[in-house]
N, CA, C and O of each residue as an XYZ file, in Angstrom:
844
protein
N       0.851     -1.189      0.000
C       0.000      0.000      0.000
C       0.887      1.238      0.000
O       1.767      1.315      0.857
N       0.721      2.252     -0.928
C       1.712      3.604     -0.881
C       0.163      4.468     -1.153
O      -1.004      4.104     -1.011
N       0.677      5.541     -1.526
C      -0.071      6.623     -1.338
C      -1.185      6.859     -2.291
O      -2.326      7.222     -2.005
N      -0.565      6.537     -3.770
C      -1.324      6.274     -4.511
C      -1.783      5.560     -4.482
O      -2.568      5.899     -5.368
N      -2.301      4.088     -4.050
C      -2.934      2.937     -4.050
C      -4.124      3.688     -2.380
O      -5.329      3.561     -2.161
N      -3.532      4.074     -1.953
C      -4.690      4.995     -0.593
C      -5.766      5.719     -1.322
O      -6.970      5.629     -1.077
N      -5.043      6.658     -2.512
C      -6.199      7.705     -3.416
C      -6.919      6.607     -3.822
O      -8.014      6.294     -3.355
N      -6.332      6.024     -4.673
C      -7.223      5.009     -5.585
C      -8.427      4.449     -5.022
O      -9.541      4.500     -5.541
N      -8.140      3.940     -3.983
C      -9.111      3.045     -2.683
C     -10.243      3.574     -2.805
O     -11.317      3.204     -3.281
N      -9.752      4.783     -2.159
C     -10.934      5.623     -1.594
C     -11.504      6.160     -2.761
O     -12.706      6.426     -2.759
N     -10.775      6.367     -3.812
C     -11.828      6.879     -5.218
C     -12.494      5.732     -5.834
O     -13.393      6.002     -6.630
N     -12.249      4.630     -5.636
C     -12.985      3.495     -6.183
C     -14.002      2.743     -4.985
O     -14.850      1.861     -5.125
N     -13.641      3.320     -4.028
C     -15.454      3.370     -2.841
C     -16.039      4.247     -3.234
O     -17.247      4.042     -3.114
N     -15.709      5.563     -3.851
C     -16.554      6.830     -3.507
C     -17.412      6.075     -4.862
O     -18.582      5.732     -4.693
N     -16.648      5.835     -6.338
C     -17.535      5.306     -7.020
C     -18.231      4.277     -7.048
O     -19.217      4.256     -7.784
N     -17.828      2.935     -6.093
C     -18.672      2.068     -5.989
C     -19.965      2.551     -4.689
O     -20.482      1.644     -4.037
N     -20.135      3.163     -4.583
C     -21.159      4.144     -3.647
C     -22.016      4.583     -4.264
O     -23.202      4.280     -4.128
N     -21.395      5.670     -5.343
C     -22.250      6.489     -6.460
C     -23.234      5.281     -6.935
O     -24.454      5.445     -6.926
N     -22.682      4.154     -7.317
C     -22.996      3.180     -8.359
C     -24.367      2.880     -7.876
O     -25.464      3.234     -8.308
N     -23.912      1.890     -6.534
C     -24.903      1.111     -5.542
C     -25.758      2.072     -4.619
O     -26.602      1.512     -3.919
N     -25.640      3.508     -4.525
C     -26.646      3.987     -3.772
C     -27.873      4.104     -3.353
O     -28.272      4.581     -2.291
N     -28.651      3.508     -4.502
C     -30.171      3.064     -4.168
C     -30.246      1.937     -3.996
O     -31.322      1.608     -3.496
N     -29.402      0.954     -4.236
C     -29.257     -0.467     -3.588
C     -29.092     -0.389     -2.110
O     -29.908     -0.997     -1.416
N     -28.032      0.360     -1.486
C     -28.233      0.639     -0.232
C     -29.466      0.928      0.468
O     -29.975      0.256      1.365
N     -30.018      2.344     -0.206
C     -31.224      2.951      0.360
C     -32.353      2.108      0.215
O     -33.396      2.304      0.839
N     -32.139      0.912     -0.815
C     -32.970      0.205     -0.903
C     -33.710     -1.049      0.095
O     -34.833     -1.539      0.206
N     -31.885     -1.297      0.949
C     -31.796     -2.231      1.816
C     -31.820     -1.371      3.374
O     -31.860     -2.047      4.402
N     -31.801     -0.367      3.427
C     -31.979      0.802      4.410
C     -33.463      0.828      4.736
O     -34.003      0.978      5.832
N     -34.038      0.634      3.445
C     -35.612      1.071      3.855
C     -36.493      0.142      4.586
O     -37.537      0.260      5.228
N     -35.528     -1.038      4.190
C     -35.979     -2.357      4.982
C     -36.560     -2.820      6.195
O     -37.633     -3.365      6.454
N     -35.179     -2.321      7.152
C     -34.517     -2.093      8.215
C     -33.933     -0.803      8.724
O     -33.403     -0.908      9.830
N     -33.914      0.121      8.295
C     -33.486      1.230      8.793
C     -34.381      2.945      8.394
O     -35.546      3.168      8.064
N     -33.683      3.496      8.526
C     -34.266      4.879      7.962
C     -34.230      5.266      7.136
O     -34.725      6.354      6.843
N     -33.529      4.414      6.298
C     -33.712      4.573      4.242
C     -32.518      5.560      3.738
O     -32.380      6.078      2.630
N     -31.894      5.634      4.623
C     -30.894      7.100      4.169
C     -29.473      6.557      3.824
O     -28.711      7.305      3.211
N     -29.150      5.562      4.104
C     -27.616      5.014      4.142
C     -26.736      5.023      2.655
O     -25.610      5.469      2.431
N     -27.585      4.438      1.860
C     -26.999      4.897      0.362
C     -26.815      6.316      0.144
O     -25.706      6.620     -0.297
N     -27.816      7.463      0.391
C     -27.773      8.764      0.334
C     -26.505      9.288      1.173
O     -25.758     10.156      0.721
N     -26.320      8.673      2.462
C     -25.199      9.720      3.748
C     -23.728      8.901      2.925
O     -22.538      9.170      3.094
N     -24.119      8.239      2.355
C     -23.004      7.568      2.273
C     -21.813      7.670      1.124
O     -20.608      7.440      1.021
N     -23.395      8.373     -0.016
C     -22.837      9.127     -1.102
C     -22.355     10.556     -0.905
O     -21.246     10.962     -1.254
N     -23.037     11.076     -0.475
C     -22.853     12.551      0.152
C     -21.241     12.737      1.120
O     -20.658     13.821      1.084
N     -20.735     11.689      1.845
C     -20.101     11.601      2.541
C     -18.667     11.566      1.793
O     -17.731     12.358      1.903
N     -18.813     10.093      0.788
C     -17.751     10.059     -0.216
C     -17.491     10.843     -1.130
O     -16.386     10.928     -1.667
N     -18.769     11.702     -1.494
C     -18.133     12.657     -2.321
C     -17.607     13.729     -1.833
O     -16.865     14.378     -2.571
N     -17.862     14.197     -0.434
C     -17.002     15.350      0.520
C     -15.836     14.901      0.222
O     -15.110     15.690     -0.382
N     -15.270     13.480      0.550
C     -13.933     13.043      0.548
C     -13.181     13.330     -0.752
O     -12.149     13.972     -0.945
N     -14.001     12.663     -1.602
C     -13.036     13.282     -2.877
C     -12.423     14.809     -3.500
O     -11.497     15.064     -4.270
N     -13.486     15.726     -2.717
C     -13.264     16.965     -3.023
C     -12.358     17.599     -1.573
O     -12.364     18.827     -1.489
N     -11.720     16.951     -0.636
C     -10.795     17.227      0.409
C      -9.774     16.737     -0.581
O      -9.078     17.566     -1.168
N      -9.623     15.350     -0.827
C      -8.514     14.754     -1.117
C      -7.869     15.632     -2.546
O      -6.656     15.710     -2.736
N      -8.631     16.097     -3.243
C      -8.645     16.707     -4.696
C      -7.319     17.499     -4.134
O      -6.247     17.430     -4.735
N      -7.515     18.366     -2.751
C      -6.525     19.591     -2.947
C      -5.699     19.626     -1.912
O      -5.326     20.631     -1.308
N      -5.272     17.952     -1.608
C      -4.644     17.764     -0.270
C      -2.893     17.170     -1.577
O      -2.689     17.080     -2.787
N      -2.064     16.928     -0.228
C      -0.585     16.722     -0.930
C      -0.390     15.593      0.305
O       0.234     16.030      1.272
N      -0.723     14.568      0.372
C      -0.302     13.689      1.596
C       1.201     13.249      1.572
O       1.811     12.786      0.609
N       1.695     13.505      2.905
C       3.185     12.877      2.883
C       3.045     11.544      3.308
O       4.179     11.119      3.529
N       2.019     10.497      3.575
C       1.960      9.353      4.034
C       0.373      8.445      3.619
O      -0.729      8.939      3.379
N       0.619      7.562      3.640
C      -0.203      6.309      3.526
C      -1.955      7.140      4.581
O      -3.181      7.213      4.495
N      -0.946      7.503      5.336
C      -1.988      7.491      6.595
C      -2.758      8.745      6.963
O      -3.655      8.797      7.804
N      -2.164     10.046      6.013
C      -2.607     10.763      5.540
C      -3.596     11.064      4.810
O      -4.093     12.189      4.755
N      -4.047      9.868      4.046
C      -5.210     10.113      3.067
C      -5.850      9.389      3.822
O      -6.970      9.811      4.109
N      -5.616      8.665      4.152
C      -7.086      7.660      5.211
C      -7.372      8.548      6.527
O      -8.546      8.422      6.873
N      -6.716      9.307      7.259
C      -7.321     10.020      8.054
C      -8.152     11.005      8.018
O      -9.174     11.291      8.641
N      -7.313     11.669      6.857
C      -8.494     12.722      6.097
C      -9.878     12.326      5.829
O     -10.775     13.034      6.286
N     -10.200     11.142      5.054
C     -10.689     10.051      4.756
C     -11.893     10.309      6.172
O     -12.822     11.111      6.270
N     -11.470      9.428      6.972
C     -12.417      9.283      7.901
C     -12.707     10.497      8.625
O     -13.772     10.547      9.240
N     -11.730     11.722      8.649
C     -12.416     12.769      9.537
C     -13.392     13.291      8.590
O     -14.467     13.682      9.044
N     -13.145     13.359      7.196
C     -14.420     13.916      6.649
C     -15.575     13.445      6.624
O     -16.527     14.190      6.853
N     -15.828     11.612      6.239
C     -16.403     11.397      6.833
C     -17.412     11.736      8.449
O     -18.350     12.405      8.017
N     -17.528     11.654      9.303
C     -17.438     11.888     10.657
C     -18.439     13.694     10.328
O     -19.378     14.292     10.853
N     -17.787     13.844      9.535
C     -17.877     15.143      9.543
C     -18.974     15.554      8.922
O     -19.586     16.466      9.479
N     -19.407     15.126      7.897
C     -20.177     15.263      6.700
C     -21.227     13.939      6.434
O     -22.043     13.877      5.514
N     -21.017     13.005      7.373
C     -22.148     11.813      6.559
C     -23.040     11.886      7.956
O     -22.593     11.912      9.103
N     -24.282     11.910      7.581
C     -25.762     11.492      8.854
C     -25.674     10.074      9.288
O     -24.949      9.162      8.891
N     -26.723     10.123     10.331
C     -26.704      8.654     10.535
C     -25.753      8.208     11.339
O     -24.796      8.868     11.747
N     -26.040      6.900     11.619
C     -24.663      6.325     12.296
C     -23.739      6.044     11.687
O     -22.825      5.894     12.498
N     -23.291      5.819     10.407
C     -22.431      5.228      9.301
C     -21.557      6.449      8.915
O     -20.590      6.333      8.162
N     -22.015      7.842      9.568
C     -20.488      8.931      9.626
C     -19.181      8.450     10.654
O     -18.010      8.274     10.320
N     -19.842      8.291     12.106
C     -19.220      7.994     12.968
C     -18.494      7.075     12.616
O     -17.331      7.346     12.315
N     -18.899      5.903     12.558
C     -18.180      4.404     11.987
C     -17.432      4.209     11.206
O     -16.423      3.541     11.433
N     -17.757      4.834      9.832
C     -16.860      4.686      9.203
C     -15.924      5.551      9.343
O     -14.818      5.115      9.021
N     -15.947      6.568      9.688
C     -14.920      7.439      9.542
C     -13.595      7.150     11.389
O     -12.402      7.393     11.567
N     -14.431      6.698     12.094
C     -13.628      6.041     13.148
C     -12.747      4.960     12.231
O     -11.536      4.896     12.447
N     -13.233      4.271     11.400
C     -12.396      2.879     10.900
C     -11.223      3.621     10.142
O     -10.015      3.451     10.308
N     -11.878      4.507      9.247
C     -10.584      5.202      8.312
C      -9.287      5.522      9.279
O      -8.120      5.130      9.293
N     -10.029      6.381     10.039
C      -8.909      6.792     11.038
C      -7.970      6.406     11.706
O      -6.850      6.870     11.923
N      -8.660      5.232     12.129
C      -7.948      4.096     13.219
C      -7.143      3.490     12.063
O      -5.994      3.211     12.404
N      -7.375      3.273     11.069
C      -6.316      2.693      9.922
C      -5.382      3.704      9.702
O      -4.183      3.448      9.590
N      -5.768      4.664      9.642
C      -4.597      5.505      8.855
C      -3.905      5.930      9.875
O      -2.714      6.184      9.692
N      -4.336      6.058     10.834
C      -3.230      6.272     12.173
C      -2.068      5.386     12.208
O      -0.913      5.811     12.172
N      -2.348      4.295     12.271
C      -1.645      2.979     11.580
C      -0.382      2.695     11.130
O       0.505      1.924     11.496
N      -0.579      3.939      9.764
C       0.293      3.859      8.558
C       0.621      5.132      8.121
O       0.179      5.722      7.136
N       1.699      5.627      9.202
C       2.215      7.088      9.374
C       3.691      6.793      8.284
O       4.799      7.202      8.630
N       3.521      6.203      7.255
C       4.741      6.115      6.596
C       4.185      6.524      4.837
O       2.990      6.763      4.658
N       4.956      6.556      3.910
C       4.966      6.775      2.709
C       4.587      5.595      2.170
O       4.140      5.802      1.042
N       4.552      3.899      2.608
C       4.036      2.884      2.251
C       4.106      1.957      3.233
O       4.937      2.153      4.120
N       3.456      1.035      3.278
C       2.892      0.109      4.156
C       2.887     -1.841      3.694
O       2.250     -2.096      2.672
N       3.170     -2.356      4.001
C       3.250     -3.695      3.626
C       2.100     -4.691      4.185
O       1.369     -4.391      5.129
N       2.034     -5.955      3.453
C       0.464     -6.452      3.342
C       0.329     -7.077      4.973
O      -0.675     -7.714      5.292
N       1.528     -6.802      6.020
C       1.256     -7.458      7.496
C       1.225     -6.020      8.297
O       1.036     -6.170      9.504
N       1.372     -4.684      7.872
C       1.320     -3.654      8.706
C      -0.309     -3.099      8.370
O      -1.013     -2.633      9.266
N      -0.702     -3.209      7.165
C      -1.736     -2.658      6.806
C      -2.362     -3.874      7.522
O      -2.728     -3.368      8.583
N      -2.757     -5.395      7.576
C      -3.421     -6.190      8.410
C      -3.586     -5.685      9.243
O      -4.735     -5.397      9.579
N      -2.320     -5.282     10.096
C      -2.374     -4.665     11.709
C      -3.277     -3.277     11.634
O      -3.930     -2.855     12.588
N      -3.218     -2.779     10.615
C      -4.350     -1.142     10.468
C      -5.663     -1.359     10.400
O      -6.510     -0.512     10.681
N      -5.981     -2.946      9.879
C      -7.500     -3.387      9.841
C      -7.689     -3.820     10.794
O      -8.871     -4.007     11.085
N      -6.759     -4.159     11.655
C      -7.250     -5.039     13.199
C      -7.599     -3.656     13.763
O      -8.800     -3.396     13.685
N      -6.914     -2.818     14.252
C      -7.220     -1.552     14.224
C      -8.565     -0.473     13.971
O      -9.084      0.445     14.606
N      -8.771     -1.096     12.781
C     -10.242     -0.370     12.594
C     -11.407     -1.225     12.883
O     -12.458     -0.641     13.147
N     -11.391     -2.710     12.875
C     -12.102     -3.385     13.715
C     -12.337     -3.297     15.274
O     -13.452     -3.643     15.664
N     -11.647     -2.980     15.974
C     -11.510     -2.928     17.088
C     -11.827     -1.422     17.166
O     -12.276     -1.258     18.301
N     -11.810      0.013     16.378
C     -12.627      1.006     16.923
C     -14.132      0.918     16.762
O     -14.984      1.326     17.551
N     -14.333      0.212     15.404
C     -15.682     -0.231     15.230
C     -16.571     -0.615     15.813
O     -17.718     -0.201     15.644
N     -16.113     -1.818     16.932
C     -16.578     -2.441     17.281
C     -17.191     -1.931     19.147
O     -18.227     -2.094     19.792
N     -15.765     -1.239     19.407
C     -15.975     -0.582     20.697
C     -16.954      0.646     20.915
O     -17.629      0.796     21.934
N     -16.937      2.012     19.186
C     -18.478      2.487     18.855
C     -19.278      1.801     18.762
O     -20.257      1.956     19.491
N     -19.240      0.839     17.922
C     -21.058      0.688     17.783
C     -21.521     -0.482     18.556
O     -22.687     -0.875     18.547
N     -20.156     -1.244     19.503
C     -20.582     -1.979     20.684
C     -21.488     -3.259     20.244
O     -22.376     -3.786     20.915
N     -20.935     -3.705     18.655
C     -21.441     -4.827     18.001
C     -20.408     -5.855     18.401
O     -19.314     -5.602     18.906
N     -20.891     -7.033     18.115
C     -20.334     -8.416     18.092
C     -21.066     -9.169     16.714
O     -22.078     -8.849     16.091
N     -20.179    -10.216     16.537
C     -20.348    -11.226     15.075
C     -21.981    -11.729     15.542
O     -22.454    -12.144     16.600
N     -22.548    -11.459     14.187
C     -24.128    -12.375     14.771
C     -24.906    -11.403     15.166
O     -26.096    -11.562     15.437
N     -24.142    -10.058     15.245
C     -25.548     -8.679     15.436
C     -26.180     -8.018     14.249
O     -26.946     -7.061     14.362
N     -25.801     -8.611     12.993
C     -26.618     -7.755     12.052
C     -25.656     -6.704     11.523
O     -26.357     -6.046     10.753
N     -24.409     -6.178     11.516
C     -23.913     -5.289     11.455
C     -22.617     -5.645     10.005
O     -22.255     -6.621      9.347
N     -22.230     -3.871     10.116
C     -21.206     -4.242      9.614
C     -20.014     -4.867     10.275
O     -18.984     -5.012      9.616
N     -20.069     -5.205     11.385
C     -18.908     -6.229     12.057
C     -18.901     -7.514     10.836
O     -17.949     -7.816     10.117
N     -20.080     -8.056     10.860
C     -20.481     -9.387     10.333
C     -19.847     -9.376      8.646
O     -19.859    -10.466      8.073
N     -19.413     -8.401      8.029
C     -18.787     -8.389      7.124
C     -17.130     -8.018      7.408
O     -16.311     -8.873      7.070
N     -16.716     -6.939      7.934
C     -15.410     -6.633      8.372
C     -15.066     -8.500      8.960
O     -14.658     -9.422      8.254
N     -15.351     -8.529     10.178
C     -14.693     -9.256     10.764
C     -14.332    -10.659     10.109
O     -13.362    -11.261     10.569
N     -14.947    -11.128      9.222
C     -14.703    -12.283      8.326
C     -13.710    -11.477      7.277
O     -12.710    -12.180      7.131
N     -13.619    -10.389      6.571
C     -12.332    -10.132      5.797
C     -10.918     -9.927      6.582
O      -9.805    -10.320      6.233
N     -11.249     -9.282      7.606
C     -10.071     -9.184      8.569
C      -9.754    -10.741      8.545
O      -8.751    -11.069      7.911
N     -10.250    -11.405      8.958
C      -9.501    -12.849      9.073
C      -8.962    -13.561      8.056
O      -8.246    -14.559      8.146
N      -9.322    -13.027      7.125
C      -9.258    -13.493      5.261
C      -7.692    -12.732      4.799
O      -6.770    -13.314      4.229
N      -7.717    -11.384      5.201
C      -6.488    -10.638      4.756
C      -5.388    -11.489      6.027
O      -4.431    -11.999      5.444
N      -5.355    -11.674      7.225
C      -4.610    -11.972      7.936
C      -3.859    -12.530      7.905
O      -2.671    -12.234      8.032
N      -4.803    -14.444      7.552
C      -4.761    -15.458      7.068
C      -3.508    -15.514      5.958
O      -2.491    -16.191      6.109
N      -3.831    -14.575      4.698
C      -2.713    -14.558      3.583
C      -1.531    -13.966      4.151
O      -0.425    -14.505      4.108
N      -1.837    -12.566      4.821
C      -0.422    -12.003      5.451
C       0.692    -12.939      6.190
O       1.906    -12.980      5.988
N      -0.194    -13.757      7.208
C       0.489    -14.504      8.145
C       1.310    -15.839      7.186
O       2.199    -16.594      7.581
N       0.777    -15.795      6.096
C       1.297    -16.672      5.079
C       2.555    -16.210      3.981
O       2.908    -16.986      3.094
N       3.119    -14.988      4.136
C       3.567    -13.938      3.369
C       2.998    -13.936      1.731
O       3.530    -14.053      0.627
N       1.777    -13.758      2.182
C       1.187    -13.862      0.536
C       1.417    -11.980      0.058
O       2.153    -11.093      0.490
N       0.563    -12.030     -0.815
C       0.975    -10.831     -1.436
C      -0.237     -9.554     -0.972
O      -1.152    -10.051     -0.316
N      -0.362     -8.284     -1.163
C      -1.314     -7.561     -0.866
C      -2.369     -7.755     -1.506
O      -3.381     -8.146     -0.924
N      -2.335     -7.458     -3.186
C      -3.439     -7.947     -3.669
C      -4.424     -8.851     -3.305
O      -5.622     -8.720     -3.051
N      -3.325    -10.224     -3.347
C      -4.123    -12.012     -2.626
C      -4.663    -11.219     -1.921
O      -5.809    -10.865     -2.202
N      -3.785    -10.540     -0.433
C      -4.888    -10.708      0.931
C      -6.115     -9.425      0.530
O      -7.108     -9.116      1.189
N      -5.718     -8.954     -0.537
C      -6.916     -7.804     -0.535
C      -7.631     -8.706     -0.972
O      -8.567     -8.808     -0.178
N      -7.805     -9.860     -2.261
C      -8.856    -10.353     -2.587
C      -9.464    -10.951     -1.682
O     -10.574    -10.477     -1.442
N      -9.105    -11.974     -0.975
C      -9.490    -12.439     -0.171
C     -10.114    -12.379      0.803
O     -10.596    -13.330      1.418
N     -10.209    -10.807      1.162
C     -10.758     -9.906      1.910
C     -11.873     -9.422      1.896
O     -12.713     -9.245      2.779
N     -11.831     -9.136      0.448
C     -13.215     -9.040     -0.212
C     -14.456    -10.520     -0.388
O     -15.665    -10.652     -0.199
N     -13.538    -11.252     -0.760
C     -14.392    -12.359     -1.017
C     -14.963    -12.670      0.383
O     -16.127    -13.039      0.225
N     -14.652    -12.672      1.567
C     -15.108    -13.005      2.950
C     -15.669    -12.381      3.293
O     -16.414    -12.761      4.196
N     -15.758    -10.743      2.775
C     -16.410     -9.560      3.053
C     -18.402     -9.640      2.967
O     -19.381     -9.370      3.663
N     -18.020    -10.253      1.482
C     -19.112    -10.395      0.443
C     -19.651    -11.624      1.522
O     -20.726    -11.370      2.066
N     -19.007    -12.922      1.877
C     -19.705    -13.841      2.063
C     -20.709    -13.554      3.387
O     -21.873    -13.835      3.675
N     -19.469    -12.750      4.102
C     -20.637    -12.336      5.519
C     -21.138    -11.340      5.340
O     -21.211    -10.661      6.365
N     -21.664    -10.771      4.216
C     -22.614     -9.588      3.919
C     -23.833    -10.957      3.544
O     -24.912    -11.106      4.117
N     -23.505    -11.462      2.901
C     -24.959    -11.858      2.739
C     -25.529    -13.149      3.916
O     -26.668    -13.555      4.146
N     -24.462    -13.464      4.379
C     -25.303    -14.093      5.735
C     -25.880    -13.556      6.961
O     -26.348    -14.116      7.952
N     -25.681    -11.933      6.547
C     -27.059    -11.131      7.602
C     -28.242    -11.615      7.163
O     -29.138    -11.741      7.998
N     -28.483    -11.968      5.832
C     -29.898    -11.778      5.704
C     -30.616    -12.756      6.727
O     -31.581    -12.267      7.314
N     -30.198    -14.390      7.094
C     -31.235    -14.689      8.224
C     -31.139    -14.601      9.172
O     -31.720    -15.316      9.988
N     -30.242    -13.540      9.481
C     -30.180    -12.337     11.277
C     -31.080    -12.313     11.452
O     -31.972    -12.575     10.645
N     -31.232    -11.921     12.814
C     -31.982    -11.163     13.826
C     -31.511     -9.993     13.859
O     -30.317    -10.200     14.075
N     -31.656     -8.874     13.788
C     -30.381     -7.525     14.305
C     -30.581     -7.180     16.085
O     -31.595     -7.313     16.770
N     -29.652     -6.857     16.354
C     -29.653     -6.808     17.857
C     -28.999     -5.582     17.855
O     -28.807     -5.418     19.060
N     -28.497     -4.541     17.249
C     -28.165     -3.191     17.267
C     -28.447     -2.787     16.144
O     -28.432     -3.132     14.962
N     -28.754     -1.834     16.904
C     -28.370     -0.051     15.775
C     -30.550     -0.291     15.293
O     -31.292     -1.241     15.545
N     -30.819      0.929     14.635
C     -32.235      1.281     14.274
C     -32.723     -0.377     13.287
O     -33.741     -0.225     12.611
N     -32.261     -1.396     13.230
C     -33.119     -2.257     12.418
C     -33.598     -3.567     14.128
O     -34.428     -4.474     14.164
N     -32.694     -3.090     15.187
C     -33.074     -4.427     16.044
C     -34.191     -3.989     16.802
O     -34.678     -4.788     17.601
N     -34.757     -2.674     16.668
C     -36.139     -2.340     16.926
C     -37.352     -3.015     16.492
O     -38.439     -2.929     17.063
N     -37.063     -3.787     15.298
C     -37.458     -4.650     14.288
C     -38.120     -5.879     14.749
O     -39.187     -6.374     14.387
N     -37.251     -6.272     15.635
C     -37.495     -7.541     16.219
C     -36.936     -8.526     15.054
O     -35.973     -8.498     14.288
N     -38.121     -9.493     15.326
C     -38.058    -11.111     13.793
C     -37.939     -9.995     12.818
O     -36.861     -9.733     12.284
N     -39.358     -9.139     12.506
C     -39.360     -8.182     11.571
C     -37.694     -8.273     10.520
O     -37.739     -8.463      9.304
N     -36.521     -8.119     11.195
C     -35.123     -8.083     10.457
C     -35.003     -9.059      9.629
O     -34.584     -9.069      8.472
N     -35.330     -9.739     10.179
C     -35.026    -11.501      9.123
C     -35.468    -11.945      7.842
O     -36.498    -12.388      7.334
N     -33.975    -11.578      7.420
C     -34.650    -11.919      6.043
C     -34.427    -10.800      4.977
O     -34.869    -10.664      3.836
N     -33.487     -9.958      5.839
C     -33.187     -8.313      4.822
C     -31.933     -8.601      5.338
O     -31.728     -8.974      6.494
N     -30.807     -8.370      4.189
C     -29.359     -8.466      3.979
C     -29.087     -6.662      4.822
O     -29.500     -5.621      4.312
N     -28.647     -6.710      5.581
C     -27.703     -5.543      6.271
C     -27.296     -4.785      5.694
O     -26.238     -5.219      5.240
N     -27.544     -3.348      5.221
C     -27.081     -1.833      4.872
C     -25.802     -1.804      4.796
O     -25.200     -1.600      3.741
N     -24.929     -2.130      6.578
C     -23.838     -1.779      6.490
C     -23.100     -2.638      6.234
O     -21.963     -2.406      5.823
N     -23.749     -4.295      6.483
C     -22.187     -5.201      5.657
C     -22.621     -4.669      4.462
O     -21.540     -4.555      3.884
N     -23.252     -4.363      3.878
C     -23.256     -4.323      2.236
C     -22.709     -3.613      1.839
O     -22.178     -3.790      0.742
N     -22.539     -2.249      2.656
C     -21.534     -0.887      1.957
C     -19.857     -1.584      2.685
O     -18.767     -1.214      2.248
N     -19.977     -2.365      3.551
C     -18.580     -3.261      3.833
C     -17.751     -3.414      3.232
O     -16.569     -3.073      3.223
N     -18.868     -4.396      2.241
C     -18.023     -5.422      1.458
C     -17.521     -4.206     -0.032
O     -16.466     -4.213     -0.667
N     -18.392     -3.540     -0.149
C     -18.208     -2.858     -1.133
C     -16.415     -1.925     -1.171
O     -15.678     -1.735     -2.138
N     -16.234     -1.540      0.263
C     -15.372     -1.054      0.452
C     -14.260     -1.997      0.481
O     -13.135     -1.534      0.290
N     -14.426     -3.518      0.737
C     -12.927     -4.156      0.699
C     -12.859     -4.584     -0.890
O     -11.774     -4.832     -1.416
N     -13.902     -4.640     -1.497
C     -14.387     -5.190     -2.876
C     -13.423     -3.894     -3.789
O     -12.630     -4.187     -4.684
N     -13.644     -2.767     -3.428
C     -12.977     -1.484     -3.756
C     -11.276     -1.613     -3.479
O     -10.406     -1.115     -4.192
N     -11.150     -2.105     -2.728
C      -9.743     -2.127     -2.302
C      -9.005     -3.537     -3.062
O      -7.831     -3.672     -3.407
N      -9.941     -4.332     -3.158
C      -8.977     -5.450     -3.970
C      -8.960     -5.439     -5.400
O      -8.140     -6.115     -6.021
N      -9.968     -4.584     -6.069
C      -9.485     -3.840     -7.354
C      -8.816     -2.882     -7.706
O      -8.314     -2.636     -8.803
N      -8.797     -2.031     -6.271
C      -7.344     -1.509     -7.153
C      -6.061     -1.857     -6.518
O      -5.042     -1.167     -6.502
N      -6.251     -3.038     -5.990
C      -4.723     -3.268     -5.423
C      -4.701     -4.424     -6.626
O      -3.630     -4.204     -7.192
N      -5.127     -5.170     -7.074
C      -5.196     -5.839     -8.139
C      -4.722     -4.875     -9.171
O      -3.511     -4.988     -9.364
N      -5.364     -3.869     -9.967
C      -4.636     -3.079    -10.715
C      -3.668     -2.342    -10.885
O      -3.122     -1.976    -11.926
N      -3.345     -2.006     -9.276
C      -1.607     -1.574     -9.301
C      -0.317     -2.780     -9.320
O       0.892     -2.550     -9.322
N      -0.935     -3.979     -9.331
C      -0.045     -5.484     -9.129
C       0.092     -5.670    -10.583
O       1.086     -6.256    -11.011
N      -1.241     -5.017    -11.759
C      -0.270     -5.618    -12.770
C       0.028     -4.760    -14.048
O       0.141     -4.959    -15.257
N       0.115     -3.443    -12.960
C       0.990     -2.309    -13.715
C       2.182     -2.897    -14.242
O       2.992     -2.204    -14.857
């Protein structure tokens, strides 16, 4: 991970956002307050227009920016969150580039702020239930000295798998466990914008591998 592969990231969430935004709001309306595709677009596109006129000297520079704008600019609970995760990553990776077992350590990192905000566990309906299965997916390859890409794919692919095994949740946090049973049976808002974000990251770490 270097600096340019940080822009890229985050410009290939902001567009996989644009893309899927009524898919979100779609799965928002389900279970939630219908807004999550909307805060989420609104949010990423603040980011791109910070990052437009920023000069980062580090990895960890664009991801902090990243999440404070976030935080800053998106409604809902999914400002806070995500932009805690950016942060807690990019805090991380105070260097000019980062390797596929330091950046692991930046996702353990943003799991663990995630988790202590929104006070989720695996099996609540959340975006934990997607993070926490890619975190173990990227690890897995790191601890193997595989390559960034691999553990980015891999990341994604685990991302995706526990995004869609919310759907026969129960939710037990955040505005859908008001729901009750009602939840069961609607795929989760936030693993879905999850997976999208590690799904984002293993294409363009894939495309800088075969520059």
């Amino acid at each position: 991970m270097d600096i340019s592969l940080a822009r890229s990231w985050v410009q290939a969430v902001a567009a996989a956002v644009d893309e899927q935004k009524d898919q979100l709001t779609q799965l928002d309306s389900a279970i939630g307050d219908a807004d999550h595709g909307a805060n989420m677009h609104r949010g990423f596109s603040a980011v791109l227009d910070v990052l437009d006129g920023q000069e980062p000297a580090t990895v960890g520079d664009v991801l902090v920016k990243t999440g404070s704008t976030l935080v800053s600019k998106v409604g809902g609970a999914s400002g806070p969150l995500y932009g805690s995760v950016f942060r807690a990553i990019g805090k991380k990776l105070d260097e000019p580039t980062a390797g596929t077992r330091e950046f692991a350590d930046a996702l353990a990192a943003g799991l663990e702020n995630l988790q202590r905000l929104g006070a989720a566990a695996p099996g609540d309906k959340t975006m934990v239930d997607a993070y926490g299965p890619a975190l173990e997916a990227f690890l897995r390859i790191a601890d193997a000295d595989g390559g960034f890409a691999e553990a980015a794919a891999a990341a994604a692919d685990a991302a995706e798998e526990g995004m869609r095994a919310t759907t026969p949740l129960q939710a037990r946090k955040g505005r859908a466990s008001y729901l009750g049973t009602r939840s069961v049976g609607h795929q989760d808002p936030g693993a879905t914008s999850t997976a999208l974000v590690f799904r984002a990251l293993a294409d363009t770490a894939a495309a800088a591998a075969a520059q």
